[in-house]
C-alpha positions, 0 to 999 in steps of 0.5 A: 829656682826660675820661676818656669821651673817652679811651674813645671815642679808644682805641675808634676808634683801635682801628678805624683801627690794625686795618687799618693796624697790627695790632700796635698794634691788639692794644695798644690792645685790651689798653689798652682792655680794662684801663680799659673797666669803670673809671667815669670818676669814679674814672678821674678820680682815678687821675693817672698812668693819665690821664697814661699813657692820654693819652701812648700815645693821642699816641704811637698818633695819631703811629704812625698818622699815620706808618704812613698815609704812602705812601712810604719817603721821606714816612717819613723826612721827618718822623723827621728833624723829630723829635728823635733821642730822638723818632726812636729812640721812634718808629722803635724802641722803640714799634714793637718794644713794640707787636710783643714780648710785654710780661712786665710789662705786667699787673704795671705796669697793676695798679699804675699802677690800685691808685696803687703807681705814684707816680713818686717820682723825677718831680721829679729826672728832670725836671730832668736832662731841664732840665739835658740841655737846656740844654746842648744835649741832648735828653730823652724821657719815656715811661711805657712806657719808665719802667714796661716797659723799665727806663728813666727817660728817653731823651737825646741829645747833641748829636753826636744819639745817642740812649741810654736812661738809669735813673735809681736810688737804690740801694745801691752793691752793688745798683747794679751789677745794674742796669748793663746 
């Protein structure tokens, strides 16, 4: 998606949300405010804004697609189509990202914009997620999950509960800070 079209996108999902979804609208707001002055060749240039914006534009179009559905029941349909990662993304931790206050939401923007995000990890997260797959599990992969909730990736097994996992290479001694 050029980055134009992900203007015009954010611009009109915007308008569908405010009347469907506040919380998301607000979002998308902040999201649209953050890239507005950005010009599109230098947008161009920044790879994992692109794939950021691209991935909350999906998200946001799923959110909303679900949202315009009438009835409980309708609801329920299509998360029991999705996988359990899928369903605890959908049904829980975007929803309650889009309604919280993010404390790092303007730090992790910053550095997604200035490139100090490189997804250093990119290649072993991916394949974990192969890895969970194969044997029957399912694996998510969110930025948001990544850069806001201190978690690499979303899996489950194949008993479909769904758990989120950081993936870190430090220390021994600081490791044990970051087990929750």
């Amino acid at each position: 998606m050029h980055p134009q079209q992900i203007k015009e996108k954010l611009k009109s999902l915007i308008e569908e949300a405010s009347t469907i979804d506040p919380s998301l609208a607000i979002k998308l707001n902040q999201i649209n405010n953050w890239i507005k002055d950005v010009k599109p060749g230098t947008l161009m240039s920044k790879r994992f804004v692109l794939l950021f914006l691209q991935q909350f534009i999906r998200d946001t179009e799923i959110r909303l697609d679900i949202k315009r559905l009438t009835s409980e029941a309708e609801r329920q349909d299509v998360y029991e189509l999705m996988t359990p990662p899928e369903r605890y993304w959908y049904g829980e931790l975007f929803p309650r990202w889009l309604s919280e206050n993010d404390p790092k939401f303007h730090i992790w923007r910053k550095k997604l914009m200035s490139g100090e995000f490189n997804q250093e990890d990119e290649k072993l997260i991916n394949l974990i997620a192969n890895v969970i797959k194969l044997n029957g599990g399912q694996a998510l992969q969110r930025y948001i999950v990544d850069l806001s909730m201190a978690s690499d990736i979303i899996v489950s097994s194949i008993q479909e509960q769904p758990l989120c996992m950081q993936l870190t290479s430090q220390s021994a001694i600081l490791i044990l800070k970051k087990i929750r």
